[in-house]
C-alpha atoms as a printed R data frame, in Angstrom:
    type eleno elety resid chain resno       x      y       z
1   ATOM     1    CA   UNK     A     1 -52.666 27.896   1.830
2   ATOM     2    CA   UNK     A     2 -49.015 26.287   2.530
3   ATOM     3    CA   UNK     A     3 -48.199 26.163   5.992
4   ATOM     4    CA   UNK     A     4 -44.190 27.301   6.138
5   ATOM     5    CA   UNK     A     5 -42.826 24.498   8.272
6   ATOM     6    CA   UNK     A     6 -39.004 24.644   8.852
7   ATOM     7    CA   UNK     A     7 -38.591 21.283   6.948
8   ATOM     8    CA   UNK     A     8 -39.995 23.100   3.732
9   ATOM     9    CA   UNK     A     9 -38.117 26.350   4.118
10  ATOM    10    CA   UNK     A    10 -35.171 24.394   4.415
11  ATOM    11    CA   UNK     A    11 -35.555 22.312   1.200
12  ATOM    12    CA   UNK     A    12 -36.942 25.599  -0.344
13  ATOM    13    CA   UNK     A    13 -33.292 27.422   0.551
14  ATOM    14    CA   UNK     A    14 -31.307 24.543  -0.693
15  ATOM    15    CA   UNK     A    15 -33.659 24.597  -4.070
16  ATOM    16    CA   UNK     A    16 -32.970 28.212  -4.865
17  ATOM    17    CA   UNK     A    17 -29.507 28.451  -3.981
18  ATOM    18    CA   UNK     A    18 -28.430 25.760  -5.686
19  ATOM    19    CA   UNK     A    19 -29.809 26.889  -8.680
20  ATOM    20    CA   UNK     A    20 -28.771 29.980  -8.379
21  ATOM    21    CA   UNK     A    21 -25.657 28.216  -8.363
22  ATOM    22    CA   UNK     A    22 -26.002 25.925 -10.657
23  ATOM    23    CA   UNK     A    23 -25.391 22.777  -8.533
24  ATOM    24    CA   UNK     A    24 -27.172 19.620  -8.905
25  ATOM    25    CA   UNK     A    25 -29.199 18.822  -6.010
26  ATOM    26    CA   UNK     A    26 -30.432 15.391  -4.689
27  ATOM    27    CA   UNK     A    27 -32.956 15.192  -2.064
28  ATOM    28    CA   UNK     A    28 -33.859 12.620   0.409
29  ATOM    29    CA   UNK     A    29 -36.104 12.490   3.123
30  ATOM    30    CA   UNK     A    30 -38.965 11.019   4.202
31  ATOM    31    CA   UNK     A    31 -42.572 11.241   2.960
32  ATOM    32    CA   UNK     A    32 -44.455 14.280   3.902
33  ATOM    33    CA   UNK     A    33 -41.659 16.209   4.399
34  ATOM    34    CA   UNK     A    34 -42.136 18.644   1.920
35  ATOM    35    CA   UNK     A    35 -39.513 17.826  -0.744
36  ATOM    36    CA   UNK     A    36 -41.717 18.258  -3.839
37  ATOM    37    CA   UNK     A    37 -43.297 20.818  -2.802
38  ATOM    38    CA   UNK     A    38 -40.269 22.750  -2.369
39  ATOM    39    CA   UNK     A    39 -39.092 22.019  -5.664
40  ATOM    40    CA   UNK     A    40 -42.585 23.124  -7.342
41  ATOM    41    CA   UNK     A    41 -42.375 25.942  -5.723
42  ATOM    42    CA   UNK     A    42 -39.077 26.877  -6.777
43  ATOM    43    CA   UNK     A    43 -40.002 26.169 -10.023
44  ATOM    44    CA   UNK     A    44 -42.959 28.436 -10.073
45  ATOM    45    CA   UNK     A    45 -41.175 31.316  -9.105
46  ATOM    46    CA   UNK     A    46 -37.656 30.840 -11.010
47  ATOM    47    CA   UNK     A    47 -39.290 31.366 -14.445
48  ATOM    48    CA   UNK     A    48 -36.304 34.062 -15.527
49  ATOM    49    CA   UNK     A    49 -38.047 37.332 -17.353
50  ATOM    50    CA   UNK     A    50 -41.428 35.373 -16.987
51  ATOM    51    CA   UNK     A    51 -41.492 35.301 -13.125
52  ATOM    52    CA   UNK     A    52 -44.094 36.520 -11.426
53  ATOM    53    CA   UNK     A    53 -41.729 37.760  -8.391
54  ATOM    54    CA   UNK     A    54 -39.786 40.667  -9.337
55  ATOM    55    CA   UNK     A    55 -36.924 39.556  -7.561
56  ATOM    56    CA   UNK     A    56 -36.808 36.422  -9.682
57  ATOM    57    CA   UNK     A    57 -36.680 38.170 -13.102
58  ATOM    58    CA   UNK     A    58 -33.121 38.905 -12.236
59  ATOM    59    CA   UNK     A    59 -31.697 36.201 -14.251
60  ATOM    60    CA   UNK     A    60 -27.983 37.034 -13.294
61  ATOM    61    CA   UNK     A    61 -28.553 35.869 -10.111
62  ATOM    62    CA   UNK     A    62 -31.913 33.170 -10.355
63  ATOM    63    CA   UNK     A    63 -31.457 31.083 -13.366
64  ATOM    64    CA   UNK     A    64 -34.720 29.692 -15.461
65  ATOM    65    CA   UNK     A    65 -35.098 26.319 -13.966
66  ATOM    66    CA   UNK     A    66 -35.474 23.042 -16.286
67  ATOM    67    CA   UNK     A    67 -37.179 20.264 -13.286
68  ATOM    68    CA   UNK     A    68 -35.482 16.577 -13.811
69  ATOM    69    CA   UNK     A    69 -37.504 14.326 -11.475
70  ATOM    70    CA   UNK     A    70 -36.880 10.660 -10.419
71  ATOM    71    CA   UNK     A    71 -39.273  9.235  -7.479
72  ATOM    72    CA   UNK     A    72 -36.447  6.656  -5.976
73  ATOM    73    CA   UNK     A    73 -37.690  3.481  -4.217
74  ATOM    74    CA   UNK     A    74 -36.502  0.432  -2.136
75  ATOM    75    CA   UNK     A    75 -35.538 -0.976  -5.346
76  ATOM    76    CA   UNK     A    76 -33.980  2.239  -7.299
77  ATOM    77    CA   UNK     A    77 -30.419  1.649  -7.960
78  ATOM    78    CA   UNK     A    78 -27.705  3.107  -8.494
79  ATOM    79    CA   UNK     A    79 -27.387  2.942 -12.010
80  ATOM    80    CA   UNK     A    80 -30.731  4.136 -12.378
81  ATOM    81    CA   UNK     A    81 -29.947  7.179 -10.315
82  ATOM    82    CA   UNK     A    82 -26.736  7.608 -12.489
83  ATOM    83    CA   UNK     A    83 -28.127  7.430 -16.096
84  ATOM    84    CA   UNK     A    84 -31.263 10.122 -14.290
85  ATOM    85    CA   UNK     A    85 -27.815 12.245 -13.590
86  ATOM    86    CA   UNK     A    86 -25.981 12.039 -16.714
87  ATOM    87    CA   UNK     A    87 -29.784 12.651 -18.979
88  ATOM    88    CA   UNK     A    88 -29.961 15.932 -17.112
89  ATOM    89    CA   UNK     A    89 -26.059 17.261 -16.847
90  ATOM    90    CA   UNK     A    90 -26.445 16.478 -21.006
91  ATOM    91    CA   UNK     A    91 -29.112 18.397 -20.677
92  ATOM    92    CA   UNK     A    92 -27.478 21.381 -19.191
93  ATOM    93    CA   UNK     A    93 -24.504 21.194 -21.756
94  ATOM    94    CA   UNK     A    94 -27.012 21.153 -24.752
95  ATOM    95    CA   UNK     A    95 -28.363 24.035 -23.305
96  ATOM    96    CA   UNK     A    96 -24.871 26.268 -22.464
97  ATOM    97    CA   UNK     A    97 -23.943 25.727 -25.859
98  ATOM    98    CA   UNK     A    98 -27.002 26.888 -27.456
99  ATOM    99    CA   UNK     A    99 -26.592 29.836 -24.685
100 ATOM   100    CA   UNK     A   100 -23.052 30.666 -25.794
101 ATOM   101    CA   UNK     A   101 -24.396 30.373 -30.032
102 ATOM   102    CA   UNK     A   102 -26.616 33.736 -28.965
C-alpha cells in the first residue's frame, strides 16, 4: 500500500509528463519525499504495448521509458552531473536513429 501524499503526486505528474514529452527531468528534494518512488512508479506503468494500464499502451502519447539514475551527494559535482546528462541524451539519439531505421 502507497499512501498518495501530495509531494508524490506531484513528482509523479512531473515524471509522466515529461516523458510524455520527452524532456529531461532532474529532481531534487529532500529524503523521504518520495522522488524515487515516483520515478519507479512511472516506470512500471510507462512500459509502451507492454503496460499493464491500458491507458499507457498508447505509445503516441506515453513513451517506453529507459530510467538513467544518479544518487547526487554533498560532494557530487557538476561535472559528474554533466557527463550523467550527456551518457543518457546519447542514449536517446542512439535510440531515435534506430527508431527512424524501422
Amino acid at each position: 500500500n502507497i499512501a498518495m501524499t501530495y509531494a508524490l503526486k506531484e513528482n509523479l505528474f512531473s515524471v509522466v509528463v515529461c516523458a510524455a514529452c520527452r524532456i529531461p527531468l532532474i529532481m531534487v528534494g529532500e529524503p523521504g519525499s518520495s522522488k524515487t518512488l515516483s520515478v519507479t512508479l512511472a516506470a512500471a506503468n510507462l512500459r509502451g504495448e507492454e503496460s499493464n494500464v491500458e491507458m499507457f499502451r498508447n505509445t503516441s502519447l506515453f513513451p517506453s521509458v529507459e530510467l538513467v539514475h544518479y544518487q547526487c551527494s554533498r560532494k557530487s559535482t557538476s561535472e559528474e552531473i554533466s557527463r550523467v546528462f550527456d551518457g543518457a541524451e546519447l542514449r536517446q539519439d542512439q535510440y531515435n536513429r534506430m527508431k527512424m531505421k524501422r
